[in-house]
N, C-alpha and C positions, 0 to 999 in steps of 0.2 A: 741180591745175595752177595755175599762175601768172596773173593779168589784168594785162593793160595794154591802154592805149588805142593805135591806132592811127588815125591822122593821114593825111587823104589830104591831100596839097597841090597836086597835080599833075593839070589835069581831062583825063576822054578828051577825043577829038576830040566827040562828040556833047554832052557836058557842058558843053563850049567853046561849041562853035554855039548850044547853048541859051542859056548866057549873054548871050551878044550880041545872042539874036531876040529875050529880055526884057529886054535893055538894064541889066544887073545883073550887078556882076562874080559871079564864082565862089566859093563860102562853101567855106572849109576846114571839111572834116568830120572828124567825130571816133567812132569806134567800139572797143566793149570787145572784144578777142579774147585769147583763153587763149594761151598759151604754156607749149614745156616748160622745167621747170623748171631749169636749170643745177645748183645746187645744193639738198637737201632742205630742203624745208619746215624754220621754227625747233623742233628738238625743244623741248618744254615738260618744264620741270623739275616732278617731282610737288611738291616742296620747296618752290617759287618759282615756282607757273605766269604769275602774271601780267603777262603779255605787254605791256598797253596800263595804264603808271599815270600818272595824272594829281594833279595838283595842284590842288583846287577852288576854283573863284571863287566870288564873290559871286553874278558873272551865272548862273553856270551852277543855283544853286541857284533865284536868283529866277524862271528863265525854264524850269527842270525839262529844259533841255538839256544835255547834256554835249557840250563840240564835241572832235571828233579827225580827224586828221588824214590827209590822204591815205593818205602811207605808213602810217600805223597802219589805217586799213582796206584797203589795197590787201595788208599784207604780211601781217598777223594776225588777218584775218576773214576779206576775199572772198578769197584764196587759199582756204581750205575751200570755199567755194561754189559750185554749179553756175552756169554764165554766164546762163541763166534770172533764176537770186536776186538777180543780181549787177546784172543788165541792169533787171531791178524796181526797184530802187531807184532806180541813174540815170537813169529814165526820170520821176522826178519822185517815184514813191508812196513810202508807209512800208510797210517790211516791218516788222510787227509782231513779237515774240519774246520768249523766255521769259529772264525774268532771275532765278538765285537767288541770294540775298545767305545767301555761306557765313560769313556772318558771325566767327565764333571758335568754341571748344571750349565757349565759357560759354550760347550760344544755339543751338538746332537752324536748319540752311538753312530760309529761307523763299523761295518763290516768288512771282517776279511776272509777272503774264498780263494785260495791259489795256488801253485806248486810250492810254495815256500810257509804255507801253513797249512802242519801236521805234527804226531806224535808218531815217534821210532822210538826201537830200544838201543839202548848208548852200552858204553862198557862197560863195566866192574856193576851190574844191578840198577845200572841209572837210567833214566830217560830221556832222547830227547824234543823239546816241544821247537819245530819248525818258527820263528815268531819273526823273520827276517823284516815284513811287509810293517808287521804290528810293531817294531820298535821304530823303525823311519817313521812312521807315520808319526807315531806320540812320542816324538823326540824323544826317546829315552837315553840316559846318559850312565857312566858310569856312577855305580854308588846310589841309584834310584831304587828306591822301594815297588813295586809291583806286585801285585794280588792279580788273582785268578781262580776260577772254580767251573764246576762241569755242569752246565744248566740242563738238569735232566725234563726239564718243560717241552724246551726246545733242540735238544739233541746240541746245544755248541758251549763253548767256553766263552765266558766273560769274561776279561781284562780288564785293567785302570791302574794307571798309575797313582800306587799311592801319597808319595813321599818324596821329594827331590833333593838329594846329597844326601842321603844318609851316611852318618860316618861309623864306621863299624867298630 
């Protein structure tokens, strides 16, 4: 199923009176709720699965975050997720997770399982994905292309780099 926030902006009548007996306007709230989906889920090409590719900064290397963005977690991660997983994370934690870096034909997948790979929420709507373990390992450098997507088979996240230097 589908998440999106829903926005109450409009308070009952007791919501109302409360504001006014604490002398405080009314705070617009905000809650995750699922919806159905109008159209299916992005099939994922076996070919080309990955879904979320990013272009690597410097920051994201120095600070072991990768940031993504709403719609890339709203359409290509928590869509797989039960609103429990989903409500976890926006609620401040890290949901911890399994990252394998399927690297190429030339090295077998490696796993990563540890306090430095997870998915938090960042500022201004953005995300971010813990990858500290997962870019040391696959030497990733500035300007490298990277793909990723949520293996709902297996409950983890794929990686690989895609591309090395890309220039933007």
């Amino acid at each position: 199923m589908k998440k999106t926030f829903y926005y109450k902006f409009i308070p009952s009548k007791a919501e109302e009176e409360e504001a006014k007996r604490n002398k405080k306007p009314f705070q617009v709230t905000r809650e995750l709720v699922e919806i159905r989906d109008l159209y299916p889920p992005p099939t994922i090409d076996p070919m080309n699965p990955w879904q979320i590719k990013k272009v690597v900064t410097n920051a994201d290397i120095i600070t072991g975050k990768l940031v993504l963005s709403h719609h890339e977690v709203f359409e290509y991660i928590f869509r797989y997720w039960t609103l429990e997983m989903c409500n976890y994370v926006l609620a401040g934690n890290r949901f911890y997770a399994v990252i394998w870096d399927v690297g190429g034909e030339e090295k077998p997948p490696v796993r990563h399982h540890n306090e430095n790979v997870y998915l938090e929420i960042g500022p201004r709507d953005t995300y971010m994905m813990g990858w500290m373990d997962v870019a040391r390992n696959a030497a990733v450098k500035p300007n490298d292309e990277v793909g990723m997507f949520w293996q709902t088979r297996t409950g983890t996240f794929q990686f690989k780099v895609l591309r090395h230097g890309v220039s933007n």
